[in-house]
C-alpha positions, 0 to 999 in steps of 0.5 A: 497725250493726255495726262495719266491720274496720278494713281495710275503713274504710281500703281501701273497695273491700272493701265494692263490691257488684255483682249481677244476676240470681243473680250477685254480685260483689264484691272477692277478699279475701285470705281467698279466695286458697287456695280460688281458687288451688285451683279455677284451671281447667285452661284459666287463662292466666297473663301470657305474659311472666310469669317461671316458676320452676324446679321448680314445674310449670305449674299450680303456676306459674299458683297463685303468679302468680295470687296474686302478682297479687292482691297487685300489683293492690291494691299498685300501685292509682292512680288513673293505673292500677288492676286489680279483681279481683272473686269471681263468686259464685252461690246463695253460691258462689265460682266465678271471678273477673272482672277490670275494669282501666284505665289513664288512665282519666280522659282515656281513658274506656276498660276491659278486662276477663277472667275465668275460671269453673270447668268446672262453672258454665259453660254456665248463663249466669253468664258473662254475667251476670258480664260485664253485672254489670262493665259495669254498674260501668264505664259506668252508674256509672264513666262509661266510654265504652269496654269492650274484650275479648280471647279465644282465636279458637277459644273460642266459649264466650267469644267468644258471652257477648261477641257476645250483650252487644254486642261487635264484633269489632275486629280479630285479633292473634298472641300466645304461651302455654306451648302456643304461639301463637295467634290472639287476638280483641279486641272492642269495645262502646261506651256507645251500643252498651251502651244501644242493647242495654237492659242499662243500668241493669239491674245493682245497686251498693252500697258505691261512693259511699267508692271514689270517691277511688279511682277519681279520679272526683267522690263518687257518688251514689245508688249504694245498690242493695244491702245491704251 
């Protein structure tokens, strides 16, 4: 076997593979951030309560957050907090990122997630598939007893992948954006709910056994589904 880069012996989280169906997923690396930056959507949300710099116009704002967050998310990994952000790639194409995060996830049991897709692979299902690919990670092998989700009231398009997976609606709540406020859905689906739909154990993952520190979970076992 050939040896691994040194950042991948020291930062394992690198080699964490996810698939199902024709949907794999697997860490953004710093190599990808340009290619990423430049296919953020026109429909991208950046943090509301982030800071804009003067002389930048939005799309430029929302590159430079959305690789500043890139480089928060893997600086301030802890146990206590983490945000992974993971390339959606299809037929060996980068196009989106879905996000898994939690906060005292130990005591908590609980992630949230988002992602974004770029306009031309929407529509085809990878949406979904994506979204199974993350919660396979979070409650078949992370042990999560809870996933939740926000969208836009008005996005039927995320608001359909989320229903058709098993979410249930959990209640509506007001935020801001540059284009105003609006009308925020959050969703909810259990572990049971996950089950009781037959999406458990459907989604293959390899390289998690070495992030198992990373996480503050026992080391896993039997999670080599995939070639790395």
């Amino acid at each position: 076997m050939a040896q691994r880069p040194l950042s991948r012996s020291l930062w394992p989280l690198f080699n964490l593979r996810l698939a199902y169906r024709d949907v794999l997923l697997r860490p953004v690396e710093e190599s990808e951030l340009d290619e990423l930056a430049a296919m953020l959507p026109d429909d991208f949300e950046h943090d509301p309560s982030a800071t804009l710099l003067d002389g930048l116009d939005l799309a430029a704002n929302r590159r430079r957050l959305f690789i500043q967050g890139y480089w928060h998310n893997w600086g301030t990994w802890s146990v206590q907090s983490w945000k992974l952000m993971l390339g959606v790639h299809r037929n060996g194409t980068l196009i989106g990122v879905q996000i898994l995060e939690a906060d005292d996830f130990l005591e908590l049991r609980t992630v949230d997630s988002s992602s974004w897709l770029v306009h031309e692979s929407r529509g085809l299902g990878v949406g979904t598939s994506m979204r199974i690919a993350m919660l396979g990670l979070a409650f078949d092998h992370l042990g999560a007893d809870v996933a939740v989700t926000s969208s836009r009231a008005e996005n039927s398009a995320s608001l359909g992948v989320s229903r058709k997976i098993g979410y249930l609606e959990n209640g509506v709540s007001t935020s801001r954006s540059p284009s105003g406020a609006f009308q925020l859905q959050h969703l909810r689906i259990t572990r049971q709910q996950w089950l009781a739909n037959a999406w458990g154990g459907q989604v293959k993952v390899a390289g998690l056994n070495a992030c198992a520190p990373y996480f503050g979970l026992e080391e896993f076992l039997n999670h080599e589904d995939l070639d790395d």
